[in-house]
C-alpha positions as protocol buffer text, in pm:
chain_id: "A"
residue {
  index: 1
  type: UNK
  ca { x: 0 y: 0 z: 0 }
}
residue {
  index: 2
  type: UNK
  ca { x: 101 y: 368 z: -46 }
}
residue {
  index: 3
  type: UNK
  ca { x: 145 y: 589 z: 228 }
}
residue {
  index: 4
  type: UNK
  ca { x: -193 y: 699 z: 100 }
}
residue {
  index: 5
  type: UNK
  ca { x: -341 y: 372 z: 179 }
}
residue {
  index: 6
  type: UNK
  ca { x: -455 y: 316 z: -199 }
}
residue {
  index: 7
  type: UNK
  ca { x: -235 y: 24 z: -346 }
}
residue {
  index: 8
  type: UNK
  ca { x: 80 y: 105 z: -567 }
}
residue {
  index: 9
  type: UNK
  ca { x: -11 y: 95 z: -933 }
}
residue {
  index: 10
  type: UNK
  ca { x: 213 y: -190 z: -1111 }
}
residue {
  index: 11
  type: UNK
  ca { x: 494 y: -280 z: -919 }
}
residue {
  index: 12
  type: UNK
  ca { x: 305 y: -455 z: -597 }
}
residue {
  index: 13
  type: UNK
  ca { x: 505 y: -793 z: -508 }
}
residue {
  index: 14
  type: UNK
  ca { x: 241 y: -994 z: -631 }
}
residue {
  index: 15
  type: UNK
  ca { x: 322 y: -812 z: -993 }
}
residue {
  index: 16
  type: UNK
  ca { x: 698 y: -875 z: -990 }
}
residue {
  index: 17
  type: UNK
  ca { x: 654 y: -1236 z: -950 }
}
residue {
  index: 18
  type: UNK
  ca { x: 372 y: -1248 z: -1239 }
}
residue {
  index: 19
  type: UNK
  ca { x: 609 y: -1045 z: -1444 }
}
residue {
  index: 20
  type: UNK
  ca { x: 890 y: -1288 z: -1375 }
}
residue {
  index: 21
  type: UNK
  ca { x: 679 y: -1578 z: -1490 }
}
residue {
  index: 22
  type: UNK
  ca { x: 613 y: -1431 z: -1764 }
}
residue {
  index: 23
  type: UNK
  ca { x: 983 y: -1343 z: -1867 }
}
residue {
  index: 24
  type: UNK
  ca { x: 1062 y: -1710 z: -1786 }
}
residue {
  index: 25
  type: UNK
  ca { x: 761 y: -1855 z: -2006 }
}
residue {
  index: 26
  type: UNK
  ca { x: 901 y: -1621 z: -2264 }
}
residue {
  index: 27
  type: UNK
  ca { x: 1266 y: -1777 z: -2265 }
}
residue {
  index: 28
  type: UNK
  ca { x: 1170 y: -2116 z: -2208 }
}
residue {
  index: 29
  type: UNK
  ca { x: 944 y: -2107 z: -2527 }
}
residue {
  index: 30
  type: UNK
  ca { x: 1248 y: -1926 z: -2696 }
}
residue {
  index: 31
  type: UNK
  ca { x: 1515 y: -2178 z: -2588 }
}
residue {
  index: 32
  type: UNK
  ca { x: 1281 y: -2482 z: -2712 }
}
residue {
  index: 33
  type: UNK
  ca { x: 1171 y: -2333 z: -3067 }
}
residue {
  index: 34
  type: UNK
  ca { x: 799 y: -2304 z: -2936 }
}
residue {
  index: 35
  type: UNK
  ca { x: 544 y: -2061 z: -2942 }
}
residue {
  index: 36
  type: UNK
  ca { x: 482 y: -1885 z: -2588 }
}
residue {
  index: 37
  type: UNK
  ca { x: 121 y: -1855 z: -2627 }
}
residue {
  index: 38
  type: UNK
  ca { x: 72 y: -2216 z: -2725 }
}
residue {
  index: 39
  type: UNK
  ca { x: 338 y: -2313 z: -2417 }
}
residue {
  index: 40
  type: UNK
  ca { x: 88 y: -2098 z: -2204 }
}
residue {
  index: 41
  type: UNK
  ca { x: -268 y: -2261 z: -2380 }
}
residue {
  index: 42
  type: UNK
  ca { x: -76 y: -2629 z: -2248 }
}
residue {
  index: 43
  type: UNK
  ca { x: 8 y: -2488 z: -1906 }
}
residue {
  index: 44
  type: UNK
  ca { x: -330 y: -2300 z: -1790 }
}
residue {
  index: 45
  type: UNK
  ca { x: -539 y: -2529 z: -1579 }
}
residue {
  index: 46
  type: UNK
  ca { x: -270 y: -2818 z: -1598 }
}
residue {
  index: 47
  type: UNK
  ca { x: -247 y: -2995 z: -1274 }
}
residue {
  index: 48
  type: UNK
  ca { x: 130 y: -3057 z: -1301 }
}
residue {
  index: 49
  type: UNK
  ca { x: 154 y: -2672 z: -1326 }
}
residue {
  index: 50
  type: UNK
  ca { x: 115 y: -2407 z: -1054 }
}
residue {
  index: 51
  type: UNK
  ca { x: -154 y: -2182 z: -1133 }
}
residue {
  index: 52
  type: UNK
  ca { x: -62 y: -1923 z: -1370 }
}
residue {
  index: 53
  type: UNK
  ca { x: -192 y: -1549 z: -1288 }
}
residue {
  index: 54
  type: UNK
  ca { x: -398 y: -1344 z: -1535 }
}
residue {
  index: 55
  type: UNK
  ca { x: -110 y: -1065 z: -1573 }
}
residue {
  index: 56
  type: UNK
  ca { x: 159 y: -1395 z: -1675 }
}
residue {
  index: 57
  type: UNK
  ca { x: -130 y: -1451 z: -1944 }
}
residue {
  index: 58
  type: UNK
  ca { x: -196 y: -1095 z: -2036 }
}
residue {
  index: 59
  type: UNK
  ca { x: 276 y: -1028 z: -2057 }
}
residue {
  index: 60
  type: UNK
  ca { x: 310 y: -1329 z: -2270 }
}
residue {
  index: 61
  type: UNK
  ca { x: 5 y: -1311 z: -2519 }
}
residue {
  index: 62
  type: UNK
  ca { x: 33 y: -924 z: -2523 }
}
residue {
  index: 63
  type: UNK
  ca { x: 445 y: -988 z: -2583 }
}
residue {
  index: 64
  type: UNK
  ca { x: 341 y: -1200 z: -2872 }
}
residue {
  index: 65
  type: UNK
  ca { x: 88 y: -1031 z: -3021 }
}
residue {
  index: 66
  type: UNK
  ca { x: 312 y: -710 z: -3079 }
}
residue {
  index: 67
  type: UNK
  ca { x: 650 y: -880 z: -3102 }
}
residue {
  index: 68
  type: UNK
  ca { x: 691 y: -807 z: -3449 }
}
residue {
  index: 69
  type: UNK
  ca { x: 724 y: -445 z: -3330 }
}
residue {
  index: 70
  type: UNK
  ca { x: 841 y: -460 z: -3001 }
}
residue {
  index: 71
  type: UNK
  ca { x: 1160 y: -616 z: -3166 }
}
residue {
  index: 72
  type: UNK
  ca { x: 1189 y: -363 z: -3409 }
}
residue {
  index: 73
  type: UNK
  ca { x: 1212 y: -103 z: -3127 }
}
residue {
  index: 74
  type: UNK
  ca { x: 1472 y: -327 z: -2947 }
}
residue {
  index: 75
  type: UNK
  ca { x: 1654 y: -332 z: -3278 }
}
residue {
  index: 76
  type: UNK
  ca { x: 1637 y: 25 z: -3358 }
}
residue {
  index: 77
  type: UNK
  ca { x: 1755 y: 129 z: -2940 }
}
residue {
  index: 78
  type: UNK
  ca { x: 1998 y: -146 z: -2846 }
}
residue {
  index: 79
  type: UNK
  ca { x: 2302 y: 64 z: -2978 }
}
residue {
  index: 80
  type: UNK
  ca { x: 2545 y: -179 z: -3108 }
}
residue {
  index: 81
  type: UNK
  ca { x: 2319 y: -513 z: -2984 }
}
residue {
  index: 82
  type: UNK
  ca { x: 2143 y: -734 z: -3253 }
}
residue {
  index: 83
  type: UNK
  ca { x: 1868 y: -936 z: -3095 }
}
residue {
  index: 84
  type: UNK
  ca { x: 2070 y: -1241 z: -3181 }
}
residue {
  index: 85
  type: UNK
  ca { x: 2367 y: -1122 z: -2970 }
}
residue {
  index: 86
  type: UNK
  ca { x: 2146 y: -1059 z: -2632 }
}
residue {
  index: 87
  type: UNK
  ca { x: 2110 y: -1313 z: -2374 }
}
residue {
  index: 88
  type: UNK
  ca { x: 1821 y: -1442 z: -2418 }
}
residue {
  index: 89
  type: UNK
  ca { x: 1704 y: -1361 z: -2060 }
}
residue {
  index: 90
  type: UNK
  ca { x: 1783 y: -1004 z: -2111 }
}
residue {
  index: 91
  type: UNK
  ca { x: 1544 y: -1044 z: -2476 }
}
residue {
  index: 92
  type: UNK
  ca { x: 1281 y: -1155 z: -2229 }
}
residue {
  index: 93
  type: UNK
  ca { x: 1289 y: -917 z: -2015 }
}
residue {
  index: 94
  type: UNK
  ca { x: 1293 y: -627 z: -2258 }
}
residue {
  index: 95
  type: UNK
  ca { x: 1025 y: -737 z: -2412 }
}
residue {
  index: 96
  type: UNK
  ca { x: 801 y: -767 z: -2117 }
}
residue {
  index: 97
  type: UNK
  ca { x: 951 y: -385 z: -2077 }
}
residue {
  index: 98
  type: UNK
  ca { x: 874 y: -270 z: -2421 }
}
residue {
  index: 99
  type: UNK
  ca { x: 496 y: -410 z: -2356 }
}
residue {
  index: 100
  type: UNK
  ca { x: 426 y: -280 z: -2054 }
}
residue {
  index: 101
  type: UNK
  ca { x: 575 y: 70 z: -2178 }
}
residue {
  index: 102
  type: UNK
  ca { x: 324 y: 101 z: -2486 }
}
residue {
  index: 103
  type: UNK
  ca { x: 46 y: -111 z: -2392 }
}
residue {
  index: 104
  type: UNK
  ca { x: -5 y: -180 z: -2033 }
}
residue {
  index: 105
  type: UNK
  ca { x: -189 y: 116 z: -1955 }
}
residue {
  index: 106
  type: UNK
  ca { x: -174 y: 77 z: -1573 }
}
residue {
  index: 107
  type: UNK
  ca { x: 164 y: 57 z: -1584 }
}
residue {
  index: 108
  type: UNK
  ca { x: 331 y: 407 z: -1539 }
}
residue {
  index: 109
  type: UNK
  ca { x: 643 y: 400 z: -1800 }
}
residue {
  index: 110
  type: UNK
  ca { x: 890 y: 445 z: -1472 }
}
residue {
  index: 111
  type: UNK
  ca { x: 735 y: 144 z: -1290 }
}
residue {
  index: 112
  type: UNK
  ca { x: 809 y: -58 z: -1665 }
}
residue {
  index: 113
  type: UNK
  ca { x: 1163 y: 22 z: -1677 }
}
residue {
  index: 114
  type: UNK
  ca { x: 1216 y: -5 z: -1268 }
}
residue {
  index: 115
  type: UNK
  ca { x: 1038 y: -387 z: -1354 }
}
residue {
  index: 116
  type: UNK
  ca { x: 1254 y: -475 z: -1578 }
}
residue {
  index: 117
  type: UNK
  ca { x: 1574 y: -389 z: -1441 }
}
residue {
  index: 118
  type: UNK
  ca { x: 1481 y: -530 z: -1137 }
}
residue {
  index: 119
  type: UNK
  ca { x: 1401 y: -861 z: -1327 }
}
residue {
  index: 120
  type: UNK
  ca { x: 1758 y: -847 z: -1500 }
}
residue {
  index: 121
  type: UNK
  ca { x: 1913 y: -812 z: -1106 }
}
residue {
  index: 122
  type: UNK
  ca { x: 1734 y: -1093 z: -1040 }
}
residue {
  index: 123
  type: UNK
  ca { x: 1763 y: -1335 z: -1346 }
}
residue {
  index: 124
  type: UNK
  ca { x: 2058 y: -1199 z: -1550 }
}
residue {
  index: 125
  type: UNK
  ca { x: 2417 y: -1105 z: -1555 }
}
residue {
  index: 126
  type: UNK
  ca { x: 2628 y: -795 z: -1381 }
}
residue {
  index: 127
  type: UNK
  ca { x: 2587 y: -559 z: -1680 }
}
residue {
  index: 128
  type: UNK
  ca { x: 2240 y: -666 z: -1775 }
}
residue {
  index: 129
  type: UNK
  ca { x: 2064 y: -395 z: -1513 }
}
residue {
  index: 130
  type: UNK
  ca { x: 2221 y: -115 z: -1665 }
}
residue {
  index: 131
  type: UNK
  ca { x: 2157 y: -250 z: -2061 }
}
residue {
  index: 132
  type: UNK
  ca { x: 1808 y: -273 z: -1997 }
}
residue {
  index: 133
  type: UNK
  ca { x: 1768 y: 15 z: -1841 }
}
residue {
  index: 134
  type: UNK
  ca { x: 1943 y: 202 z: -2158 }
}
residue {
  index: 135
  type: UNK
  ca { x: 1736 y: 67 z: -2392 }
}
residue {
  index: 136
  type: UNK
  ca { x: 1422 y: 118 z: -2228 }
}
residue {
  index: 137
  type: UNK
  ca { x: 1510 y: 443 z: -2116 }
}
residue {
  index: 138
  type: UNK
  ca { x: 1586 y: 505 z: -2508 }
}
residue {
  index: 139
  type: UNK
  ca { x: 1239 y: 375 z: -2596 }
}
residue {
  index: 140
  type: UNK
  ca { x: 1050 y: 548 z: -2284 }
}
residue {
  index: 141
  type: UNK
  ca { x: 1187 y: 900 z: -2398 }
}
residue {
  index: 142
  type: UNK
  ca { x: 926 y: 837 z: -2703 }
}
residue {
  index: 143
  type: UNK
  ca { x: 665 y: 633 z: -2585 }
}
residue {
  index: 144
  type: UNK
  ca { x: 388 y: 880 z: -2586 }
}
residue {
  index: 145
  type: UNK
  ca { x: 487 y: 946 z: -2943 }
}
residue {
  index: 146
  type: UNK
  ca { x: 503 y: 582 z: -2990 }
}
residue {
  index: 147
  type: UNK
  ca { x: 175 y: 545 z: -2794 }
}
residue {
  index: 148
  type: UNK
  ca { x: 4 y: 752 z: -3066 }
}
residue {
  index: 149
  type: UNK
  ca { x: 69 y: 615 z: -3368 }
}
residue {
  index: 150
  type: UNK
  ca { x: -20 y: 239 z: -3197 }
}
């Protein structure tokens, strides 16, 4: 809760962990050649599987719905980085970042980019944090312009 008492828009707990589900159901599809949403369709309801939250579903169908353009914005603002060349963790978790930036409208565009680096703390390497914060940092300078041509 905020010291208002009203909860915090986007980043509660209980949103970091269903954002890091959904970054890890978007490299696992990645790493086995599969697509996430299908993955997810095999997953939901599956007794063998702990429950998977709405916001997992909403990151990973809304990640590959727009993929085609969230990785031409990675593309275009990962100076010097092809999307073969990232870890694929770091891939993830920009594009869970780039979604939340231009379509999750409940997520203020600082809480995105705090998300995400937080997630590449947690999941990635030394110098991840910092790439992923450049890049969406890049891309959150122009997201209401982005935003308006969606």
């Amino acid at each position: 809760m905020s010291p208002a008492g009203s909860p915090q828009r986007g980043g509660s707990p209980g949103r970091r962990a269903l954002r890091r589900r959904a970054v890890e159901m978007l490299y696992e599809a990645a790493q086995r050649s599969l697509d996430p949403v299908t993955m997810l369709s095999g997953r939901v309801g599956s007794p063998e599987v702990d429950p998977i939250g709405d916001y997992t579903i909403s990151l990973v169908e809304g990640v590959t719905t727009h993929r085609e353009r969230i990785d031409e914005l990675l593309s275009e603002h990962a100076q010097g980085w092809t999307l073969d060349r990232m870890p694929p963790v770091d891939l993830a978790v920009l594009r869970v970042g780039v979604y939340e930036l231009l379509w999750a409208a409940d997520v203020p565009d600082p809480v995105a980019i705090d998300e995400a680096v937080g997630l590449a703390k947690e999941l990635s390497t030394d110098d991840s944090p910092r790439f992923v914060n450049g890049v969406l940092g890049r891309i959150g300078n122009i997201a209401d312009r982005l935003r308006a041509v969606l």
